[in-house]
N, C-alpha and C positions, 0 to 999 in steps of 0.2 A: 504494500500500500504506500501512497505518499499524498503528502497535503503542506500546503504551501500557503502563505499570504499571499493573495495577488491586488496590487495597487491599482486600483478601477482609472486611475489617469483625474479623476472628478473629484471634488468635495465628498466626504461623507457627509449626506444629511446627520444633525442630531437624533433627529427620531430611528435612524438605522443604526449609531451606535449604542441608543439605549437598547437595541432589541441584541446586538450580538458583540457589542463592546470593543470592538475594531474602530481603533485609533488615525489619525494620523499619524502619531509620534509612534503609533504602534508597525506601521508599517514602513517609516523612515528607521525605524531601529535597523539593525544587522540581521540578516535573515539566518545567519551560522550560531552568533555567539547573543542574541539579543539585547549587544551593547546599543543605549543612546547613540542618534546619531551625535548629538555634541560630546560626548564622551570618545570618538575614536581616536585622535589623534595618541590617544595613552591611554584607554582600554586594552583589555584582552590582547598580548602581545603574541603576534604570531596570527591574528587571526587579520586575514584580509577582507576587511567588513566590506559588506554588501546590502543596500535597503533589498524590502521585496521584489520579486519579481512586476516585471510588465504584464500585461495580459498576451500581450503583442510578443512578451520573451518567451512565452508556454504555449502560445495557443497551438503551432504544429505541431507540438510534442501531445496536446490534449487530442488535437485534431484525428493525430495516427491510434493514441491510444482507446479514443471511441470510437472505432470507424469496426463495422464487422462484428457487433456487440450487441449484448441487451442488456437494458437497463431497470435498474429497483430502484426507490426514491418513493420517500413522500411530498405528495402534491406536486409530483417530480417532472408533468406535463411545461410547469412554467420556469422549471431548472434549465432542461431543453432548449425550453424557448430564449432564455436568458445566456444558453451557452450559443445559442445558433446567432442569435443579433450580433454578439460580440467576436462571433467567428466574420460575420460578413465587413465589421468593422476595417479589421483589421488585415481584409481582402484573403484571409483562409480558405480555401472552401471546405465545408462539413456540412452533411446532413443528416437527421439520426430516421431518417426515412427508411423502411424494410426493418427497423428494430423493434424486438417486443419488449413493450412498456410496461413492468408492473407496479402499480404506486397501491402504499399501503390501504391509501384514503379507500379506494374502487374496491381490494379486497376484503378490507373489513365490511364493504357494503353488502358484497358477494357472502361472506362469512353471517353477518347480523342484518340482513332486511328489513327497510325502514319504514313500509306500509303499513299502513292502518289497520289489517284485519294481521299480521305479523306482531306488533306494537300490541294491540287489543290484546292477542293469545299472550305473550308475554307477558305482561303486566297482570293478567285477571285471569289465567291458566283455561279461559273460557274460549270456545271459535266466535267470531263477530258474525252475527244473525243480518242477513240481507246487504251483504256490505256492497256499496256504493248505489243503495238510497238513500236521500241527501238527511233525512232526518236520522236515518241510522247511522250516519255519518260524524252527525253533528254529537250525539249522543254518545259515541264511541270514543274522539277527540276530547269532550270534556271528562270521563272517564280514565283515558291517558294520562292528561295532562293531571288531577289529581291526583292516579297515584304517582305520573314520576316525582312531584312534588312532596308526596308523602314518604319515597322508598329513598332520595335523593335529598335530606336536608341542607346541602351545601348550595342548593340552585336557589337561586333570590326569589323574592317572596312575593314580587309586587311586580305587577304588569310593565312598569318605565322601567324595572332592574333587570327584566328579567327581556326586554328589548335589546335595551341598551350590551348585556352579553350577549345575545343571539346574534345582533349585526353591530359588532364594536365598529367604531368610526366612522359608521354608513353615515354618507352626506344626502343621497338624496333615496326618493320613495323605491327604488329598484335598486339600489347599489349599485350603480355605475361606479361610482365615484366615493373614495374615503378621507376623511379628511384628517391629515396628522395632529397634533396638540400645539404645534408651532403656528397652523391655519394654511400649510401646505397642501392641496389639493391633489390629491394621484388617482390613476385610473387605476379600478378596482375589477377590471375584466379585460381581454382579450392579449394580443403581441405586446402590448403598454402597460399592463398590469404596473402597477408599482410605480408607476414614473408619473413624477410632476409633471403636471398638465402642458406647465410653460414650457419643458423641454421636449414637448413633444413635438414632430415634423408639423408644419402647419399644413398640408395635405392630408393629414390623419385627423386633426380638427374639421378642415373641410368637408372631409368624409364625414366623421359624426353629425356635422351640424345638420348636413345637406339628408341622410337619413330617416330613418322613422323612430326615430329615439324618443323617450319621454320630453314636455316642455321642461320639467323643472330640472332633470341633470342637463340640458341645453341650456340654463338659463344660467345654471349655475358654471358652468365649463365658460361661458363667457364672462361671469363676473369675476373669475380667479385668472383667466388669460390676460 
């Protein structure tokens, strides 16, 4: 196995080093001996510091090493996608196209089934009567929802808490869009996932406006642009 700091070339937003604590100072250090970069001149003698690598120093070396492979990952569709953007950057070519993709998320869904008349049997050891009549429906969902609430005392207690966990940061009525703590706007779906709105191509705006998107993440993607 090998794993490395790779230096994105960009700012790290704050909001991405609260989540994984990757520095800048952390990746100007030495990648051999983890001396400060102001520290080298008479650090660790013998050691020929070096910050992290480029994206641009590894990428042929990632390029050859996933090429003819399958891949595991969770939520690892947008890993992918984040490793194929930064392959075209930097004029690589890679594609993980013919590979099979297993991400936890899909197997666990495959393993624990999250329908109604599934949910219903577990929860209540009962089979759900008439399922998908809308009142048998309705009566089933409220039934759920009590008891995961009852078997589950860790899940919030109150309709705004228990939102507010279900879609942390959702900005607008769909999730298109989440908004960081700082009031940075990123796309919460598609090739963009994760990126501030502003950095986005403006042909990729163009596209969303010109679309069948909701008005309000429309309305909102323009008041943060």
């Amino acid at each position: 196995s090998w794993q490395a700091l790779i230096n994105p070339g960009v700012p790290i937003p704050p909001a991405s080093i609260k989540v994984h604590g990757i520095t800048q100072a952390r990746l100007d250090a030495c990648r051999k001996c983890n001396a400060p970069k102001d520290t080298w001149t008479y650090s660790k003698i013998g050691c020929e510091h070096a910050p992290a690598f480029t994206f641009q120093q590894v990428a042929r070396n990632l390029a050859s090493g996933f090429t003819d492979c399958d891949v595991a990952g969770k939520n690892i569709r947008y890993d992918l996608e984040v490793l194929r953007e930064n392959m075209a950057r930097v004029n690589v070519p890679w594609t993980y196209e013919g590979a099979s993709i297993v991400c936890v998320d899909a197997v666990e869904r495959l393993a624990n089934p999250r329908d109604l008349s599934t949910l219903f049997e577990r929860y209540t050891g009962r089979k759900l009567e008439n399922a998908h009549d809308a009142m048998a429906d309705v009566e089933a969902t409220e039934v759920v929802l009590c008891a995961q609430l009852e078997q589950h005392p860790n899940l919030p207690r109150t309709p705004d808490k228990l939102h507010d966990a279900s879609w942390p940061n959702q900005a607008d009525m769909t999730g298109k869009f989440r908004l960081d703590a700082d009031g940075t706007l990123r796309f919460n779906f598609g090739k963009h996932r994760g990126t501030d709105v502003r950095d986005v191509p403006k042909g990729y705006i163009d596209y969303f406006m010109r679309e069948n998107f909701p008005p309000d993440a429309k309305a909102l993607l323009v008041k943060h642009r």
